[in-house]
VMD Tcl script that draws the C-alpha trace (Angstrom):
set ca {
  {0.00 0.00 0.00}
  {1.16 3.64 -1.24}
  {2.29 5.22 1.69}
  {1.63 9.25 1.75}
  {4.73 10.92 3.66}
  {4.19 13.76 6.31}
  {6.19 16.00 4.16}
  {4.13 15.82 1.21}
  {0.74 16.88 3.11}
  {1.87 19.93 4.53}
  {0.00 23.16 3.67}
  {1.32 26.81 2.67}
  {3.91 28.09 4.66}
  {3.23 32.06 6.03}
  {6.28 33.14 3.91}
  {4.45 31.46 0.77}
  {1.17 32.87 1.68}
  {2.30 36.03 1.87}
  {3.93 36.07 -1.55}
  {0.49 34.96 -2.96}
  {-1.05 37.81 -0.74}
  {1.62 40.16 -2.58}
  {0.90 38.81 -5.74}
  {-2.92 39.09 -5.39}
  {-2.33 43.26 -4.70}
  {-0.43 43.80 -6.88}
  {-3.05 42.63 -9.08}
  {-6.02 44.40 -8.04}
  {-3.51 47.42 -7.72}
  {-2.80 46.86 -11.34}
  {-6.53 46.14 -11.94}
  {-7.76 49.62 -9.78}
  {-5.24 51.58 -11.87}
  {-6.29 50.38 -15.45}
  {-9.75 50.83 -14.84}
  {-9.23 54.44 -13.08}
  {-7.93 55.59 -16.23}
  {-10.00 54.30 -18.36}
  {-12.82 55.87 -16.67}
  {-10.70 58.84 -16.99}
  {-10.35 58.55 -20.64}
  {-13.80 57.40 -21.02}
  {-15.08 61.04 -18.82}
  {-12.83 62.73 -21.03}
  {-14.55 61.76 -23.86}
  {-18.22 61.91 -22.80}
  {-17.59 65.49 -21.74}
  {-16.21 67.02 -25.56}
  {-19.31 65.36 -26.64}
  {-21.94 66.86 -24.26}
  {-19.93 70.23 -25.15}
  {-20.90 69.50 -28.81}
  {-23.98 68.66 -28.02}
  {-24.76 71.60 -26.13}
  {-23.29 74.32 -29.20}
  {-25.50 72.22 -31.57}
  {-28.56 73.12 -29.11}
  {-27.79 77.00 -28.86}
  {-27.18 77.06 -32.69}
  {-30.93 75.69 -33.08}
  {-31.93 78.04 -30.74}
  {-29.98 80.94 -31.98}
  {-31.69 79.98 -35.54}
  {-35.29 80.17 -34.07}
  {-34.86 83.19 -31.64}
  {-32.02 85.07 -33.30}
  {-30.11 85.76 -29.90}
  {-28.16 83.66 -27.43}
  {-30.17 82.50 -23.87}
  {-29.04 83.88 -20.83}
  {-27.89 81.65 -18.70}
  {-29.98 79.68 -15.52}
  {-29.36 79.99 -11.82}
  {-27.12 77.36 -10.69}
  {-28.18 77.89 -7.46}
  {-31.36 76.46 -7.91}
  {-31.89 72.93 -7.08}
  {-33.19 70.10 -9.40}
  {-36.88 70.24 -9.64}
  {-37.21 73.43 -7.97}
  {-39.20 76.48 -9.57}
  {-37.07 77.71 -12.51}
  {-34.45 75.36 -12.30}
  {-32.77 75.19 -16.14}
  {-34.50 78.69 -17.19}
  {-33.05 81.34 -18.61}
  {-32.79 83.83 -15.76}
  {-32.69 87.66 -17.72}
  {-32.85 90.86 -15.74}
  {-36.50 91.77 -15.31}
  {-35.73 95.50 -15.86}
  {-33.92 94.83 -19.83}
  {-34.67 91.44 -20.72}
  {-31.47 91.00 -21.07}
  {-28.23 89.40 -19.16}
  {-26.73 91.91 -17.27}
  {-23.32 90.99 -16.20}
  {-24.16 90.58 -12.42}
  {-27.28 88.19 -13.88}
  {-24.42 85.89 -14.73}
  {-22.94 85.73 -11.60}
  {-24.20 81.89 -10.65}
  {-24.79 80.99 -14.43}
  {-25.21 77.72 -16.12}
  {-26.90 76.15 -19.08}
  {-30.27 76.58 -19.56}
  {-30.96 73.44 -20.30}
  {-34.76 73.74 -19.83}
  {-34.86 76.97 -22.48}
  {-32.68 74.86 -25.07}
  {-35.51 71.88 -24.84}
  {-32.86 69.56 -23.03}
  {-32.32 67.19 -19.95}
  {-30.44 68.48 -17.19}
  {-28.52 65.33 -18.05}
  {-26.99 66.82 -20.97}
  {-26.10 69.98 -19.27}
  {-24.54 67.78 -16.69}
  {-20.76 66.78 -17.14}
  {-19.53 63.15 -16.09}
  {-18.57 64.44 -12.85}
  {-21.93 65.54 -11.55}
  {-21.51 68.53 -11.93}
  {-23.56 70.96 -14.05}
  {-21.41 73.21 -16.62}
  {-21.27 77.12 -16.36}
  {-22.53 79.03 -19.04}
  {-21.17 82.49 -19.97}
  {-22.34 84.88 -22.67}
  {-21.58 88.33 -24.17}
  {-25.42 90.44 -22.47}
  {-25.94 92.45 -25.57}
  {-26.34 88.97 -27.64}
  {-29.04 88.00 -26.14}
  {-31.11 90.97 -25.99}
  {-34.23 91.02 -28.15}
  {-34.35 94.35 -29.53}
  {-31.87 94.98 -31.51}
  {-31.57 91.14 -32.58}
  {-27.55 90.90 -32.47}
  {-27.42 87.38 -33.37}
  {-28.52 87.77 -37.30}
  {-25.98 88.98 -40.42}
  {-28.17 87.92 -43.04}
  {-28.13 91.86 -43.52}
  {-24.29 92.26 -43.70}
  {-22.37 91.60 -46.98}
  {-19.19 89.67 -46.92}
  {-17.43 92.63 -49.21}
  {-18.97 95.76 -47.44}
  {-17.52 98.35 -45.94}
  {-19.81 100.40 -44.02}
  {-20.54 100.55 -40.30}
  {-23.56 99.08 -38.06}
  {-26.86 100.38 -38.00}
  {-28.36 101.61 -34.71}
  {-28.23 99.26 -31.60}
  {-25.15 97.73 -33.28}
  {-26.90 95.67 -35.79}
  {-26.69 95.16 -39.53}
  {-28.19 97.93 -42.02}
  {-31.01 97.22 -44.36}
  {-28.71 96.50 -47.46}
  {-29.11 99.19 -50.51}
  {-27.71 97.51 -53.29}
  {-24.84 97.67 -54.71}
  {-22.97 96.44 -51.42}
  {-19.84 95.96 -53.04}
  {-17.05 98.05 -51.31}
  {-20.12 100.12 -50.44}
  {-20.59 101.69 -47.26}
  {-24.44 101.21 -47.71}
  {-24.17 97.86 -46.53}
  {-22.84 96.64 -42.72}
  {-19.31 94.69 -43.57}
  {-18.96 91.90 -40.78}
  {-15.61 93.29 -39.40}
  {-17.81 96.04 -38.67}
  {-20.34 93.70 -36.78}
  {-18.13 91.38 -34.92}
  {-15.96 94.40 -33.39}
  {-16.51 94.78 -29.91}
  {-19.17 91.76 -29.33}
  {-18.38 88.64 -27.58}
  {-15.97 87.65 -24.87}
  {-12.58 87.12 -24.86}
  {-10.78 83.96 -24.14}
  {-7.07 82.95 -23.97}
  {-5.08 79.92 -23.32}
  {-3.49 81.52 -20.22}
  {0.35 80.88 -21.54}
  {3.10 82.48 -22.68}
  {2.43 85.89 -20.60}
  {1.53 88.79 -22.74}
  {2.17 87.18 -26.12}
  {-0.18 84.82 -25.35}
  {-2.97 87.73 -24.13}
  {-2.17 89.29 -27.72}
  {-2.48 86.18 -29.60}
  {-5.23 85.03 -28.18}
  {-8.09 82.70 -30.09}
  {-11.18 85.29 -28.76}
  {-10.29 88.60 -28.91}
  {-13.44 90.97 -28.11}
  {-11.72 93.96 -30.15}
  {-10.29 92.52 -33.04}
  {-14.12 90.74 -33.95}
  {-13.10 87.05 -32.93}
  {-14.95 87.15 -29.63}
  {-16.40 84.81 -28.70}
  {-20.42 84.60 -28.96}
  {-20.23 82.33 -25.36}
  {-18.50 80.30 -23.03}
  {-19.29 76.74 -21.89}
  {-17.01 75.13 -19.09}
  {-17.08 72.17 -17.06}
  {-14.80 72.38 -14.25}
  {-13.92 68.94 -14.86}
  {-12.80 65.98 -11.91}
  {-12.34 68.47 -9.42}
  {-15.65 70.56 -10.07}
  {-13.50 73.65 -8.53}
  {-16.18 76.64 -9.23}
  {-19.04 74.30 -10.25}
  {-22.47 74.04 -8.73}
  {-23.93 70.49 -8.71}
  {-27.95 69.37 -8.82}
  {-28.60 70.70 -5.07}
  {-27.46 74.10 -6.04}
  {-24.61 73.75 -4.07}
  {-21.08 74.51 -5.00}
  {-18.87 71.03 -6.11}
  {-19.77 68.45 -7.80}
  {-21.82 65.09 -6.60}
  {-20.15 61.50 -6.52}
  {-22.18 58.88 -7.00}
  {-22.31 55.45 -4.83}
  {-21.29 52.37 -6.67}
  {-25.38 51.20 -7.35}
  {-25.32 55.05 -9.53}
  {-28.68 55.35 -7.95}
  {-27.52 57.56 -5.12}
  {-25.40 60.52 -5.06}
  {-23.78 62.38 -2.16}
  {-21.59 65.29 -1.72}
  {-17.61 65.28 -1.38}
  {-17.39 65.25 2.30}
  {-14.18 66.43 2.61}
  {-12.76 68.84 -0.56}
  {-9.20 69.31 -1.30}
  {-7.44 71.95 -0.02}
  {-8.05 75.45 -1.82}
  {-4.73 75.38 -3.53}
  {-5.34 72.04 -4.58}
  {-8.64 72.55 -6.19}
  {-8.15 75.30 -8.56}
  {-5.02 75.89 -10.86}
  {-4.02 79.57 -11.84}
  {-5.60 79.40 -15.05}
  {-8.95 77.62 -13.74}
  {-9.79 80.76 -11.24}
  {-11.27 83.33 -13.53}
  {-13.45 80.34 -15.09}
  {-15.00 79.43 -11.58}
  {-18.70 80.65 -10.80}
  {-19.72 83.22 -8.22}
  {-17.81 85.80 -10.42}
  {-19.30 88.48 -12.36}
  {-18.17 88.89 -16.29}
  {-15.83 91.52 -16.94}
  {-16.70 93.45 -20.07}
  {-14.21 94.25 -21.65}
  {-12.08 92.21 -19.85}
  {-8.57 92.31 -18.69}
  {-5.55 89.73 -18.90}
  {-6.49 88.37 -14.83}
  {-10.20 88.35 -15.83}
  {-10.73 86.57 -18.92}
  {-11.62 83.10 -18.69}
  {-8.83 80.44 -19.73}
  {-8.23 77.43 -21.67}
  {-5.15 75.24 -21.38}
  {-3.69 72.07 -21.66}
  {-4.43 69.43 -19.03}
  {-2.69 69.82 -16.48}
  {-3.04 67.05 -13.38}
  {-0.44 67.72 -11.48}
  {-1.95 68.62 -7.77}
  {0.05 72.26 -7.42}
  {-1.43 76.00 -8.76}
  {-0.14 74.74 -12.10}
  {-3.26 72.27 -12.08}
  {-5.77 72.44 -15.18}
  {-8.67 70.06 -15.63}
  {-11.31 72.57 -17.38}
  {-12.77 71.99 -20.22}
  {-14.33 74.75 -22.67}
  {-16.39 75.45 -25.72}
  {-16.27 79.30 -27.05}
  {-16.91 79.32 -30.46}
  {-16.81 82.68 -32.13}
  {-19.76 84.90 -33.00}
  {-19.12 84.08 -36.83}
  {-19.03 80.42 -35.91}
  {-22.60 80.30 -34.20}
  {-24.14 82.39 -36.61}
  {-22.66 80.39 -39.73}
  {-24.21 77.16 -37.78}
  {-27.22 78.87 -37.36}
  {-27.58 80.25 -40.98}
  {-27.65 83.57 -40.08}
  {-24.33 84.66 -41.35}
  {-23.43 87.16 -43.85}
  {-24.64 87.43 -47.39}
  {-23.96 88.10 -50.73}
  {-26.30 90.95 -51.67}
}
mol new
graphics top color blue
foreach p $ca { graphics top sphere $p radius 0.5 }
foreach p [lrange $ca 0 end-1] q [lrange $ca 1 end] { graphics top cylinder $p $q radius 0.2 }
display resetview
């Protein structure tokens, strides 16, 4: 009869066990890490979409209304009275700087979900515009009336003259240099000092401004206001059906780079703006110092919306 010898029964020693152990965390170490950034690349991606979504929205809406919404209090809380309405100053009916002060989309004015005015990090994305674009009379947002190859200036209000044919070189119809100059906010990539300020993409007074501003403040939701009307953003439990607030933020210096603090809500517009003021976009940035950049922005010009829109200039 086979014999079975003491030695051959014995189990795991502690030093083996503990090399499985170390094997086993490195694994879900390796595991945590891969899916972490694809989450991250995933988020990344979801949010350049929702950002195209939401310019295709304001296009339509430019289209219909011929002016830009004004943006909704983000103070408001899901399901409250007004929540995702355009909020304009009752006195103008239009957005007065200081209106803009806790601004986001209007997602109920552009006929969408909060969802889609909602980045992937819960929280919901600040909206910015240029005040005399969205008023109604005169409507701003329409250069069906200008002529690619005029030269003459802007009617009343700042809007396009009535064209009197021929508009050629003629200063009896509105050119669009003459439209676009002074309108719009500016935005810059926040490098390369004053060069960059000079250079920059949206320039208010050289007609590239631009016609608005979308941002979401991206993982660290530094300047955002989430669903409660509250400032941060919400992080949801692992089921996704309930979500909480960060308990415990970052420090301040941790939360917002440099470049992120002018594009943080609870601030009025500056128009025109200066270098400090005017809202930034940068590369990512994730290093945790002042350097730090996780923002991310649509501001397409005033030409660019209106082109969308079919409202741009015209042969005449």
């Amino acid at each position: 009869m086979y014999r079975i010898s003491p030695q051959s029964c014995r189990g795991f020693t502690i030093i083996e066990m503990a090399v499985v152990l170390l094997i086993a965390s490195l694994v879900l170490v390796m595991a945590i890490n891969l899916t972490g950034s694809m989450r991250d690349t995933q988020n990344r991606q979801l949010v350049q979409t929702k950002l195209s979504t939401l310019d295709t929205a304001i296009a339509n809406y430019v289209a219909i209304n011929k002016r830009l919404p004004c943006p909704a209090n983000g103070t408001i809380a899901s399901g409250a009275l007004n929540a995702g309405v355009e909020a304009p100053s009752p006195a103008t009916g239009t957005c007065n700087p200081a209106a803009q002060t806790y601004g986001v989309v209007p997602w109920v004015t552009l006929g969408l979900t909060e969802e889609d005015a909602t980045d992937p990090w819960f929280a919901r994305m600040t909206y910015r515009v240029d005040p005399a674009l969205t008023q109604i009379i005169p409507l701003l947002m329409d250069m069906s009336n200008c002529d690619p190859a005029a030269t003459g200036p802007t009617g009343a209000g700042g809007n396009c003259l009535v064209p009197v044919a021929p508009c050629t070189a003629s200063a009896a119809c509105t050119s669009a240099s003459s439209f676009l100059n002074g309108k719009g906010l500016d935005v810059w990539d926040g490098k390369n000092g004053a060069a960059g300020w000079a250079s920059r993409q949206n320039n208010r007074g050289a007609g590239t401004g631009a016609a608005y501003v979308i941002i979401s403040h991206g993982t660290t939701g530094a300047g955002a206001y989430n669903k409660n009307g509250a400032a941060g953003p919400l992080f949801a439990t692992q089921q996704g059906s309930i979500s909480i607030p960060n308990p415990v933020p970052p420090p301040a210096t941790l939360v917002a780079g440099n470049d992120e603090i002018p594009n943080m809500n609870g601030q009025n517009i500056a128009l025109p703006s200066a270098q400090l003021t005017t809202y930034r976009d940068a590369p990512l940035n994730d290093i945790k110092t002042q350097a730090h950049f996780d923002d991310y922005l649509s501001h397409p010009t005033i030409m660019f919306v209106l082109n969308k829109a079919n409202l741009g200039p015209r042969v005449h």
